[in-house]
NUTIFI-476191 format. One line per 5 residues: number of its first residue (from 1); their letters; for each residue x, y, z of C-alpha. Coordinates in steps of 0.02 Angstrom, whole numbers. Layout:
BEGIN
NUM> A> X,Y,Z | ...
***
This chain:
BEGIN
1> XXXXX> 0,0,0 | 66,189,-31 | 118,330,55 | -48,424,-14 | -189,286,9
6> XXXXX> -116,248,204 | -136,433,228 | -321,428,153 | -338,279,262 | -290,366,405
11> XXXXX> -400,519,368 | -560,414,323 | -563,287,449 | -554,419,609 | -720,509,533
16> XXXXX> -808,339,494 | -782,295,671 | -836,455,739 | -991,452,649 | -1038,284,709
21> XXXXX> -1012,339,889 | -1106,497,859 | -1238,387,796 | -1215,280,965 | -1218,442,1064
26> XXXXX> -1386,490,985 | -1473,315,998 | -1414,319,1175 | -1375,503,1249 | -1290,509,1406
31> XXXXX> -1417,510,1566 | -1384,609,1728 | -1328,511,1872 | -1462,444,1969 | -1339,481,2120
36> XXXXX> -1300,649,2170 | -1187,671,2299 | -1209,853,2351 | -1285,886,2521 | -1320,1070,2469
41> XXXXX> -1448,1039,2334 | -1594,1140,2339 | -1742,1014,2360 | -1867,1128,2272 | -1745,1120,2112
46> XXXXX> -1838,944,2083 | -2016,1001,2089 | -2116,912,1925 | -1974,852,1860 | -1887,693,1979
51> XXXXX> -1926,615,2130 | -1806,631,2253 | -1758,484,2377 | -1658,547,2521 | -1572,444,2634
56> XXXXX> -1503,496,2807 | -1375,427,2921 | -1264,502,3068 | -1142,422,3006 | -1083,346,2839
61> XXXXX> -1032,203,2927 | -1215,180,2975 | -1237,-21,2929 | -1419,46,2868 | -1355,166,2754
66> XXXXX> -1233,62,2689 | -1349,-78,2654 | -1485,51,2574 | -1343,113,2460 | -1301,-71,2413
71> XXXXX> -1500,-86,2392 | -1512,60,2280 | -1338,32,2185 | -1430,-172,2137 | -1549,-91,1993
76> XXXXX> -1513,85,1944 | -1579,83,1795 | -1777,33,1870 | -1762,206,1979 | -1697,320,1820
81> XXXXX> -1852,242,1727 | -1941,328,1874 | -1855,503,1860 | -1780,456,2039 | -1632,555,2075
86> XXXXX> -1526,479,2252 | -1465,628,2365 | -1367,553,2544 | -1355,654,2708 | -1226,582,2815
91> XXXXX> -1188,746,2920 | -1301,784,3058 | -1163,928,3119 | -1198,1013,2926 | -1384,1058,2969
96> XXXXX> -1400,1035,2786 | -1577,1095,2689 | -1605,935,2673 | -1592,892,2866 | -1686,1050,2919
101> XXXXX> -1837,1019,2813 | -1839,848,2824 | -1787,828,3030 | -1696,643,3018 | -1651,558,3195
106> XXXXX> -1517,441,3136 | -1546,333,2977 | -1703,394,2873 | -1773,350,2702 | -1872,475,2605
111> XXXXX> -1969,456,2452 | -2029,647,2384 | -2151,647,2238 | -2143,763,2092 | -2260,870,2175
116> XXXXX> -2148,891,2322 | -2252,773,2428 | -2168,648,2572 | -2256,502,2515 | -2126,363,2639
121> XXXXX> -2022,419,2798 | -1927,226,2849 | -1842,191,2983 | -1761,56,2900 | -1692,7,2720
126> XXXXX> -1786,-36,2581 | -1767,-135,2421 | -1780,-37,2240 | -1923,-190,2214 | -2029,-98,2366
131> XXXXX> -1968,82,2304 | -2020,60,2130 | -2194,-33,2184 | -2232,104,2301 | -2175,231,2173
136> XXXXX> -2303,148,2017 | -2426,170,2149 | -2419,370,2143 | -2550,464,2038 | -2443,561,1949
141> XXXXX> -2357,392,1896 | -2502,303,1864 | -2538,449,1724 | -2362,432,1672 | -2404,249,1636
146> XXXXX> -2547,310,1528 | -2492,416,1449 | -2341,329,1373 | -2473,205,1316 | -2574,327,1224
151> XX> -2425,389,1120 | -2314,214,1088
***
């Protein structure tokens, strides 16, 4: 092979390759995190748009919290198919937003709705299988549900 056609080779196959991962890309755009990790996130940012679980824990050695994270780590995907967004609180000493409107004592699950409704306060961990049935049980999800019908 020449001088010329490996340098055409070179050229052609970098853009061929790019456009099949910009093709990837657009099949499959990059989600958000379920997980956030900052304490200081306004709750209200959420409002119509996710539903926030937040978990609480004095400590992050908390045996609770680390077995809800393990919980919620097991089937990510389920929660993003339920706009669920993760936010952790393992700072009592912060007074974080999150701990001031919320009030935890020691480990606490949360479940807030689109609509910025507490819909579960739990003592102990839960399972994304509970979260998610407990979540398809909300009206707004229930339209949700419907409405994806209507339009597939």
């Amino acid at each position: 092979m020449g001088t010329f056609n490996r340098l055409c080779l070179a050229l052609v196959i970098p853009l061929f390759l790019g456009s099949e991962l910009a093709a990837q890309e657009a099949v499959e755009p990059d989600r958000p995190s379920v997980f956030i990790d900052d304490t200081d996130v306004d709750i209200d940012g959420f409002l119509w748009t996710h539903r926030p679980i937040v978990v609480f824990a004095d400590s992050e050695n908390d045996p609770r919290f680390v077995k809800q994270l393990e919980l919620l780590n097991a089937l990510p995907e389920e929660l993003r198919l339920r706009d669920v967004v993760v936010l952790t609180d393992t700072d009592p000493a912060a007074k974080s937003a999150l701990r001031k409107k919320l009030r935890p004592r020691g480990f606490m699950f949360v479940l807030i709705g689109k609509d910025g409704t507490v819909y579960l306060r739990k003592p102990l961990p839960w399972n994304v299988r509970e979260i998610t049935r407990s979540i398809d049980k909300l009206p707004m999800r229930q339209q949700e549900i419907r409405d994806r019908r209507v339009t597939q």
